[in-house]
N, C-alpha and C positions, 0 to 999 in steps of 0.2 A: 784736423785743423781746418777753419776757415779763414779764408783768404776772403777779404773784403775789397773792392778797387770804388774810389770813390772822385771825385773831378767833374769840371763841367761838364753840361753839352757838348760833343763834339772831342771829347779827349781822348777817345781811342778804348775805353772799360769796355765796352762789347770786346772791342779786337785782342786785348790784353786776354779777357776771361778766356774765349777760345785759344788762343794761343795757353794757355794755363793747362784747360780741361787735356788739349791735344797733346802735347809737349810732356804734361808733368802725370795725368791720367787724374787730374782731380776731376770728380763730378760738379754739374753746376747746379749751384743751387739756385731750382729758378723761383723768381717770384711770383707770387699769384697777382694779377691785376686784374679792372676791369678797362682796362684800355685796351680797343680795339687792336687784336691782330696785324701787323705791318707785313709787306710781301717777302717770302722769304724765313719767317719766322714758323716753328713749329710748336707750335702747343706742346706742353711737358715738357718740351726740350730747352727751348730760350726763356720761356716763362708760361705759367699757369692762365691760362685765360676763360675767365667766368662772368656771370651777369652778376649785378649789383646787389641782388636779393641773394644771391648763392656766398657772395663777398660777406655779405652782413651775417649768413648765417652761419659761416666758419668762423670769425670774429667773435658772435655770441657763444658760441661751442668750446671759445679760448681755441680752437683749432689754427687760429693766424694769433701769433703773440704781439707782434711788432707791425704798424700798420702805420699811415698814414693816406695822403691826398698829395698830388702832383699835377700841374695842370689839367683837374678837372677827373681825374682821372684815379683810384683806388690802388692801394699797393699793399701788399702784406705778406711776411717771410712765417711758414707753417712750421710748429713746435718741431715736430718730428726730425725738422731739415736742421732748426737751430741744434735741438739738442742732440744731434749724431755724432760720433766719434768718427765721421768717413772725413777723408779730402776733399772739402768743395770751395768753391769760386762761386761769389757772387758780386754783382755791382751793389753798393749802398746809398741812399742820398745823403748829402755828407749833415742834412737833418736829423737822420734817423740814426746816426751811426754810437747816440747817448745807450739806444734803448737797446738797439742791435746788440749792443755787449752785452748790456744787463742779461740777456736772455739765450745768447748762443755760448754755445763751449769754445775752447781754446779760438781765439781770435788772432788771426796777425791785419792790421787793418794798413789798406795804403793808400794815400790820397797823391793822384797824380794829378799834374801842372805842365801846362804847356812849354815848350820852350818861346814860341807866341802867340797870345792868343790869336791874333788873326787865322793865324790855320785852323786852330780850334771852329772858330765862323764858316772857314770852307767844308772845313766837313762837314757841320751841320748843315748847310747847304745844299752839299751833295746827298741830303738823303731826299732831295724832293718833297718836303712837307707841305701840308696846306698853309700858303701864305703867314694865315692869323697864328697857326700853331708856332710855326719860324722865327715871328717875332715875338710869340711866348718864350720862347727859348733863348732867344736874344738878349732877351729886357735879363731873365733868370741867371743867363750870364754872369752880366752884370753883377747881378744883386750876390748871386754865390763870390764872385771874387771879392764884394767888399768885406763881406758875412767872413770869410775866411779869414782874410787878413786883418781883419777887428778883433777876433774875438780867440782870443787865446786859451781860453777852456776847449774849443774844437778843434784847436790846431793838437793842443794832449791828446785825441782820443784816438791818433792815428801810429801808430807805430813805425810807418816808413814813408817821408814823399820823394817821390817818384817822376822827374823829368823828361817828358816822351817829347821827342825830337822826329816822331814820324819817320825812323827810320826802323829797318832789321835791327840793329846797332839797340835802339830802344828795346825792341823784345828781346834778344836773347840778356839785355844786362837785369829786364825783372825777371826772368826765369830763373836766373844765376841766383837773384835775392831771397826767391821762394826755395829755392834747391839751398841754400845755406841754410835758411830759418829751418828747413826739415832736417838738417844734418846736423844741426844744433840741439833742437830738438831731443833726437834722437842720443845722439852723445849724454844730455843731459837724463835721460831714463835711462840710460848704462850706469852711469854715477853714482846714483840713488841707492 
């Protein structure tokens, strides 16, 4: 199963995926990008990181199925990863999340929502970005909240949204919903 977390800037899908990987032992499924490395981050680990020309030629090879462009910047999830049968976590933009299905096996997808957004701003805040990217991010905000609450075809593609309040209290109650979806799951392959 893939577990998908999708939400603004600043809503906690890094902290959720890790809490996932660590707690439930899913792999993350990172994505490949050409966006610059950030401190802290491990190649392979958080996400693929490759030049533009390396980007384009896994694209052409069908080696990246699902792709897109995000502030400037290359995104794409590799066949291999969608079509596994293992446990993995990844973030989605909640853009990509038409194609992301088309192409990955068993999907639980979950779009999380602040309880306000202004917290959602301090976080992104606190990651220290350069000025101009920050208020890339800002404006995207935005545009992702209206983009959401318009459009009712994207609000279907999600299976479960999800209310983080920034607290413990928020992670253990998504752990609790991935641990039922697998125990349903699984009940349901006894059945059969």
């Amino acid at each position: 199963m893939i577990v998908t977390l999708s939400g603004i800037t600043g809503i906690g899908k890094s902290f959720f995926k890790n809490a996932i990987s660590e707690e439930l032992n899913f792999k993350n499924l990172a994505i490949t990008t050409t966006r610059p490395k950030r401190e802290n981050e491990i190649d392979g680990i958080d996400k693929e990181f490759v030049t533009e020309e390396r980007f384009d030629e896994l694209v052409k090879n069908k080696e990246i199925l699902v792709n897109f462009e995000f502030l400037g910047a290359k995104y794409g999830y590799r066949r291999e990863k969608l079509e596994s049968f293992e446990n993995q976590v990844t973030e989605v933009h909640y853009n990509t999340i038409y194609e992301f299905k088309k192409h990955a096996q068993d999907v639980f997808s979950i779009y999380i929502i602040p309880n306000e957004i202004e917290r959602a701003k301090k976080e992104l805040h606190k990651r220290n970005l350069p000025l101009q990217v920050e208020q890339n991010r800002l404006y995207e905000i935005e545009e992702h909240i209206k983009e959401y609450k318009n459009n009712k075809n994207l609000q279907m593609q999600f299976d479960y949204v999800f209310i983080n309040n920034y607290t413990d209290k928020s992670k253990y109650a998504l752990l609790q919903i991935i641990e039922k979806k697998i125990e349903n799951k699984a009940y349901k392959t006894l059945s059969i």
